[in-house]
C-alpha positions in Angstrom: 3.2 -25.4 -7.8 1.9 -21.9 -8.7 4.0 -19.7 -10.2 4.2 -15.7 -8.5 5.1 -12.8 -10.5 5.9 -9.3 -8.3 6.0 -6.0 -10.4 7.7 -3.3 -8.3 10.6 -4.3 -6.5 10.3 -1.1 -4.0 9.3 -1.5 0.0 6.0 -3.9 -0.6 6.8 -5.7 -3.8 10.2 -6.6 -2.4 8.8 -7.5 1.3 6.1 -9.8 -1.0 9.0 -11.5 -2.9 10.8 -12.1 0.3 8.1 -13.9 2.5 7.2 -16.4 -0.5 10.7 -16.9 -1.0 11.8 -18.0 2.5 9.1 -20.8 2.3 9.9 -21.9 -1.2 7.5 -20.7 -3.5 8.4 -19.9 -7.1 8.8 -16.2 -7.2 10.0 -13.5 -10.0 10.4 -9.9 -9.3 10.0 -7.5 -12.4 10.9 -3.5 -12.6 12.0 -1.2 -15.4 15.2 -3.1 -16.2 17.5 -5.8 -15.2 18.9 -5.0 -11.6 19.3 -6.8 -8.2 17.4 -5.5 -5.0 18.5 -6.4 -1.5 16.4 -7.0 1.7 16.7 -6.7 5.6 14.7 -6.5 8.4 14.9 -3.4 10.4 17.4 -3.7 12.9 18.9 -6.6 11.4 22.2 -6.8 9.6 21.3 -10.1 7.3 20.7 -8.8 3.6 18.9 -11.5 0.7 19.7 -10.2 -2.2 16.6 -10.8 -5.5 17.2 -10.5 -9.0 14.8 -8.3 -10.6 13.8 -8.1 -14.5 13.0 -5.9 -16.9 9.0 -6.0 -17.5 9.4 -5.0 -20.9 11.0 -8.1 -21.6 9.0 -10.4 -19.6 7.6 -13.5 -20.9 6.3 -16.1 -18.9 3.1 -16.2 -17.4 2.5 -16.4 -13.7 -0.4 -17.8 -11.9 -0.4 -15.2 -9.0 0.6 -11.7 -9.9 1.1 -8.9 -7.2 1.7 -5.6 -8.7 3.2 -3.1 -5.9 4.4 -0.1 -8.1 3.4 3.2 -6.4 -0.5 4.4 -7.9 1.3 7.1 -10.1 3.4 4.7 -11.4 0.5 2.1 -12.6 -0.5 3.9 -16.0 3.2 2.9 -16.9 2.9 -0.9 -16.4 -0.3 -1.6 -17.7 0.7 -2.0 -21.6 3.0 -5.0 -19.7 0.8 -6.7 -18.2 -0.1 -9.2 -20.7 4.0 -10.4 -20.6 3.1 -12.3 -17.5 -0.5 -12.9 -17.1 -2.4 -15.6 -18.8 -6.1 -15.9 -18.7 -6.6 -17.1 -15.3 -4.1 -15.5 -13.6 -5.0 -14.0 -10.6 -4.2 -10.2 -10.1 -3.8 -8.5 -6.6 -3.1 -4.4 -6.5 -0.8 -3.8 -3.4 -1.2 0.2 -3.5 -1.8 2.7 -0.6 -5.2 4.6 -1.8 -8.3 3.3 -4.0 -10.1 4.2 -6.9 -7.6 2.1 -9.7 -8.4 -1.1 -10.2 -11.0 -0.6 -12.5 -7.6 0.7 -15.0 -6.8 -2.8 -15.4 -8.4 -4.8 -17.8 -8.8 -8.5 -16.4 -11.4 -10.8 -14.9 -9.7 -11.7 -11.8 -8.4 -8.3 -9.6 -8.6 -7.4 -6.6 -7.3 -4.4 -4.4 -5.0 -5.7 -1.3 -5.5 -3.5 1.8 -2.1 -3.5 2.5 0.1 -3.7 6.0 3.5 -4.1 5.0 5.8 -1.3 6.2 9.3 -0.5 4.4 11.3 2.0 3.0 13.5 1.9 -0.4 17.1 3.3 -0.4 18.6 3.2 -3.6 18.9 -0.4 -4.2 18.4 -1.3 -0.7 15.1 -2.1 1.1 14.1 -2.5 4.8 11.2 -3.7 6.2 9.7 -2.1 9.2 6.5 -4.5 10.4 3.9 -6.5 9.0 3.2 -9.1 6.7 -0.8 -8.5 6.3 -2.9 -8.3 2.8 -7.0 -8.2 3.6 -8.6 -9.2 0.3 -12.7 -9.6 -0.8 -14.0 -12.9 0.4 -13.8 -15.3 -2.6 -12.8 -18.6 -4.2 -10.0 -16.8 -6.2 -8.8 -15.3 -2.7 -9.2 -18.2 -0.9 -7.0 -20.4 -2.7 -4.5 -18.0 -2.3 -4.8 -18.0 1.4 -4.0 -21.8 1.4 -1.3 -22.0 -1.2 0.8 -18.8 1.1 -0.4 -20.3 4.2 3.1 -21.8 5.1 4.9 -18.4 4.4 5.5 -15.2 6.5 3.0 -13.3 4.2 -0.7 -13.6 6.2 -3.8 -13.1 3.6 -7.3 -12.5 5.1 -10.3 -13.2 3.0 -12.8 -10.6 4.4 -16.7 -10.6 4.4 -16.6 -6.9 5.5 -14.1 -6.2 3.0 -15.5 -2.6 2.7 -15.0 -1.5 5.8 -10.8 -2.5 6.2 -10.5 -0.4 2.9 -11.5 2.3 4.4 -10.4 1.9 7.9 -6.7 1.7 6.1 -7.5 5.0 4.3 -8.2 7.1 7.5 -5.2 5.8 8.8 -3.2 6.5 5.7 -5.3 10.2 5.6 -3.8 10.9 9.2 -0.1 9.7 9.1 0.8 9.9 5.4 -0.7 13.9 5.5 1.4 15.0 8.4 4.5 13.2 7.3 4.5 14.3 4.0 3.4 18.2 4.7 6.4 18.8 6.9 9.0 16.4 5.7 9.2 14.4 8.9 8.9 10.5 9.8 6.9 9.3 12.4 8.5 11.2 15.1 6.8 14.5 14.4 3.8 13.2 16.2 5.3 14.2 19.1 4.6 17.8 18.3 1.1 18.4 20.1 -0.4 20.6 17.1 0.9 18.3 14.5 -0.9 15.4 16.9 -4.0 17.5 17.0 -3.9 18.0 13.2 -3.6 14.4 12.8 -6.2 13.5 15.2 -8.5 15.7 13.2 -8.1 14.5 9.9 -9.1 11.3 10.9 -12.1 12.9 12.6 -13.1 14.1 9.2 -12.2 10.7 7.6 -14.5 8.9 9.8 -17.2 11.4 8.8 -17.1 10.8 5.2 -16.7 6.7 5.5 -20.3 7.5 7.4 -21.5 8.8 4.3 -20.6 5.6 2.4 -22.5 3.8 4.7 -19.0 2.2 6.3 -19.4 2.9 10.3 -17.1 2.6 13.0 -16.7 2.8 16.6 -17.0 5.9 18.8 -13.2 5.3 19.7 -12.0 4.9 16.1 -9.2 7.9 16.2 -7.8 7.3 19.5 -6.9 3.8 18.4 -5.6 4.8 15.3 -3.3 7.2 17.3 -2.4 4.7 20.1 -1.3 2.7 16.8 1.2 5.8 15.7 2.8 6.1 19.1 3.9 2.7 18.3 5.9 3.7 14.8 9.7 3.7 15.6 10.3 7.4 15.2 12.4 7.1 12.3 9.9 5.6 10.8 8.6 7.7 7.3 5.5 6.6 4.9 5.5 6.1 1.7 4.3 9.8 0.4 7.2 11.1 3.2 9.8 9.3 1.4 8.3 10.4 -1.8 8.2 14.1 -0.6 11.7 14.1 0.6 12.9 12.3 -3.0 10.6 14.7 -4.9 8.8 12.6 -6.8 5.0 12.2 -7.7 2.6 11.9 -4.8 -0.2 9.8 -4.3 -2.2 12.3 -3.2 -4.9 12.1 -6.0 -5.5 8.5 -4.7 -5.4 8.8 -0.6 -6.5 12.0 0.4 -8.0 12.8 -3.0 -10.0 9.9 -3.3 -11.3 10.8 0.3 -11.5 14.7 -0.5 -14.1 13.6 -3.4 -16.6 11.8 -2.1 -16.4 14.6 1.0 -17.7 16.8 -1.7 -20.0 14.8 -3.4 -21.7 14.3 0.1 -20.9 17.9 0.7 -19.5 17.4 3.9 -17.8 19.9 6.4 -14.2 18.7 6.2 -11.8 21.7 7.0 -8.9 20.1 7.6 -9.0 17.5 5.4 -9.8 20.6 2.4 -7.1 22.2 3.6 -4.0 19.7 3.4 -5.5 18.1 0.1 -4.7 21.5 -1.5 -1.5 21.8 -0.2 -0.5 18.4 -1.3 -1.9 18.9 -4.6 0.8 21.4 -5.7 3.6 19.1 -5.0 
């Protein structure tokens, strides 16, 4: 049986550890230091509780690790890693964003588009919607598909990879911006000029995946909006809740990352200049 190792026992890393779990698979959750973690389900009152352990002191190897700490939070774990990795371990980033994997030194990584939806309270986590990690087609992948086939988590081995990585990051360009920027969850969408800010960042998102060759449909924002409208209102992201908390953003790796390579191509993207400097004082 393989043995999975989760670092980050926030919203995803906790969701991850929970879906293996309820099918049986050998799972340990690591963090900063020995604590416990619980889980529900949104609108559920059943909590699982997980025992979570300190990294630092990690160490045995796992065959499968996911490592869901936040992208500002990744230089921290690295000088870790080798606590519970061994030399074919298989290593899967769970992080909103792009532009770190290459940070991690290891044959087998891959960067999980990721659609698992929570939030973090304290010690207390609840999980919104979702299950969903789209991988690079491969044999590493693949075998991970089959060995979490009988658990709530759902992996997809992609051909056109490239394209759900940056489908993910228009949407996250679109929600996580407005969120963050004025404090609200999900339910601020309901303010036409936020809406219409919104809309327009992804505009300008679409414009520079163009540039990298990555095309999509003519339709692409109003489906990503319809796709809002179905957030519960109360519903935040992860750089809201990290906004509201006051701590580190991921800006440099969401709208950064997006904001860069509008430059390089130098692109006219107004809204998407404007917001990036505002998040980049925070």
């Amino acid at each position: 049986m393989k043995k999975f190792g989760i670092i980050g026992p926030g919203a995803v890393g906790t969701a991850i550890a929970y879906a293996l779990n309820q099918s049986g698979h050998n799972v340990a959750l690591f963090g900063r230091s020995n604590s416990t973690v619980s889980f529900q389900e949104y609108n559920h009152s059943e909590q699982h509780e997980f025992t979570v352990h300190a990294l630092q002191d990690a160490h045995e190897p796992v065959d499968i690790l996911f490592i869901a700490v936040k992208t500002t939070q990744l230089d921290s774990i690295i000088p870790y890693l080798n606590n519970v990795i061994h030399s074919n371990s298989v290593i899967i980033l769970t992080q909103n964003g792009y532009g770190q994997l290459q940070k991690i030194n290891h044959p087998y990584k891959y960067h999980a588009v990721v659609y698992i939806s929570g939030q973090k309270d304290k010690n207390s986590v609840t999980h919104f919607r979702d299950w969903t990690l789209k991988l690079p087609l491969d044999n590493n992948t693949l075998e991970l598909q089959t060995v979490t086939q009988d658990s709530l988590l759902n992996i997809e081995c992609l051909e056109d990879y490239p394209e759900h990585v940056w489908y993910k990051l228009i949407v996250n360009l679109g929600i996580n911006t407005v969120t963050a920027l004025t404090r609200q969850p999900a339910v601020v969408l309901k303010s036409n000029e936020v809406k219409t800010l919104c809309y327009n960042l992804l505009v300008e998102g679409k414009r520079v995946a163009k540039a990298e060759n990555v095309h999509f449909d003519d339709d692409l924002e109003e489906s990503i909006m319809k796709i809002y409208e179905g957030y519960p209102d109360d519903m935040g992201t992860s750089m809201y809740y990290d906004m509201i908390n006051a701590r580190p953003l991921e800006t440099q790796y969401i709208q950064g990352y997006i904001y860069n390579l509008s430059q390089k191509h130098q692109l006219s993207t107004p809204y998407l200049d404007s917001t990036y400097a505002i998040l980049s004082t925070f």
